[in-house]
C-alpha positions as CSV (number, residue, x, y, z in Angstrom):
1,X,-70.7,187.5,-23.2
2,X,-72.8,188.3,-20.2
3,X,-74.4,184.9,-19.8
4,X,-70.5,183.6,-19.5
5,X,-69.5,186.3,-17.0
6,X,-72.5,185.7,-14.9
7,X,-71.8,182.1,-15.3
8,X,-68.1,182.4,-13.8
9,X,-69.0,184.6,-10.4
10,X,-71.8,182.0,-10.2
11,X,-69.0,179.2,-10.2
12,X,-66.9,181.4,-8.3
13,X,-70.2,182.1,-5.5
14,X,-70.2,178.5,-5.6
15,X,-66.4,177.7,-4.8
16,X,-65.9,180.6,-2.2
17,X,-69.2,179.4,-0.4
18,X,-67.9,175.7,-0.4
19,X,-64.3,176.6,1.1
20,X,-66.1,178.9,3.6
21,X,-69.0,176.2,4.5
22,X,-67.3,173.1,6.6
23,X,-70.6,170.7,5.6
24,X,-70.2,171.4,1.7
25,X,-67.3,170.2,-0.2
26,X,-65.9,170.9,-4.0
27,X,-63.0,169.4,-5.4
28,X,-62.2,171.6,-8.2
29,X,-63.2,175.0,-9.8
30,X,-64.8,172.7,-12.7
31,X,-67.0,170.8,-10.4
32,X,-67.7,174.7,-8.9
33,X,-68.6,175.7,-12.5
34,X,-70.7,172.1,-13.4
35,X,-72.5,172.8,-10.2
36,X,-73.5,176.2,-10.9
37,X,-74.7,175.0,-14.5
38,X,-76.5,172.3,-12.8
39,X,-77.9,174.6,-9.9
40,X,-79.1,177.1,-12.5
41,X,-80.9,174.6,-14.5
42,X,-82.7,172.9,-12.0
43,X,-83.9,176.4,-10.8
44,X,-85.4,177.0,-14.0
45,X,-87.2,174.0,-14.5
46,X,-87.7,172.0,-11.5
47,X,-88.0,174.8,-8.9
48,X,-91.4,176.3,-10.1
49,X,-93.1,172.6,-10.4
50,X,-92.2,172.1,-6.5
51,X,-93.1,175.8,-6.0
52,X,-96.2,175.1,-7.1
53,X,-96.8,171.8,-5.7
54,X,-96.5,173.2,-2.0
55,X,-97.9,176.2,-2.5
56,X,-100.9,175.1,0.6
57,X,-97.4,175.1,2.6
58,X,-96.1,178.3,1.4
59,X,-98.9,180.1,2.3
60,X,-99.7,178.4,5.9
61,X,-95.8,179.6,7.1
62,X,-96.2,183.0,4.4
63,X,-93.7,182.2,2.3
64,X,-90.8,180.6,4.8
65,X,-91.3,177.0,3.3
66,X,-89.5,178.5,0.2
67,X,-86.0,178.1,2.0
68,X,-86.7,174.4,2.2
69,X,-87.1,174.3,-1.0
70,X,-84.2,176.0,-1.9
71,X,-82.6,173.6,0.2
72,X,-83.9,170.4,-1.8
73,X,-82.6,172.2,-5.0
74,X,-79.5,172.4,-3.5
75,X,-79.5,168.7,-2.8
76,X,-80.9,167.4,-5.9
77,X,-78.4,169.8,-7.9
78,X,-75.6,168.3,-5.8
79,X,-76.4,165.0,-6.2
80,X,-76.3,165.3,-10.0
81,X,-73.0,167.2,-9.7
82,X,-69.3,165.1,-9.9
83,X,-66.9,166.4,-7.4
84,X,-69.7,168.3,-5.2
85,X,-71.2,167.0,-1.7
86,X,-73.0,168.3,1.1
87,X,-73.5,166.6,4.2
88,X,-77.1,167.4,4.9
89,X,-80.5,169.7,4.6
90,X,-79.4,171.8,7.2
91,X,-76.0,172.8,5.3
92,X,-77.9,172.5,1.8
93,X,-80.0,175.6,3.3
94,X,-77.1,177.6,4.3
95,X,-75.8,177.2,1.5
96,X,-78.2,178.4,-0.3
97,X,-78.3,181.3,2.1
98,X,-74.6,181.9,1.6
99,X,-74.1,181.4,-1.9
100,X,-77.1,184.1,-2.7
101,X,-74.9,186.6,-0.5
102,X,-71.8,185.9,-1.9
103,X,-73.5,186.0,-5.5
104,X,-74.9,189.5,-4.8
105,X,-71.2,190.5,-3.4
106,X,-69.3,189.3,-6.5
107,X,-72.6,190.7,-8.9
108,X,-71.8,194.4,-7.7
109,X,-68.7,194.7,-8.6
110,X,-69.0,193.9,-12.4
């Protein structure tokens, strides 16, 4: 019951951060709720590989690499996604910024 209720203010980070975001676009609550399905997945298994991988980086600028990493998730997630687009990196990394906000928002008040 929890994983569904986490997965639906995920969904709903998702759509609030897309109407909020001009560069990001969603066309439906479902592609919202595919995309954060999608998003989570890829953070769980391809995130740590490119982690990893540029860790050399991540140390050199201590740890700010990281958000351009996020930012390729994003874009990888949303390319896999139906009905979900973003126009660049630089929007891909604020909405990565903005969707974590908005996900910690909606998390406190379950």
């Amino acid at each position: 019951m929890m994983l569904l209720v986490s997965l639906l203010l995920s969904a709903l980070a998702v759509f609030v951060t897309a109407y909020i975001l001009p560069g990001v676009r969603v066309d439906s609550f479902v592609s919202a709720l595919v995309m954060a399905v999608v998003l989570g997945l890829v953070n769980t298994f391809l995130k740590p590989i490119l982690v990893l991988l540029t860790l050399p980086i991540n140390i050199l600028t201590l740890g700010l690499f990281l958000l351009v990493i996020n930012a390729v998730v994003v874009m990888i997630a949303a390319a896999l996604t139906p009905g979900f687009t973003i126009d660049n990196l630089l929007w891909a990394l604020v909405f990565s910024v903005v969707v974590s906000i908005v996900g910690t928002f909606l998390g406190q008040l379950t």
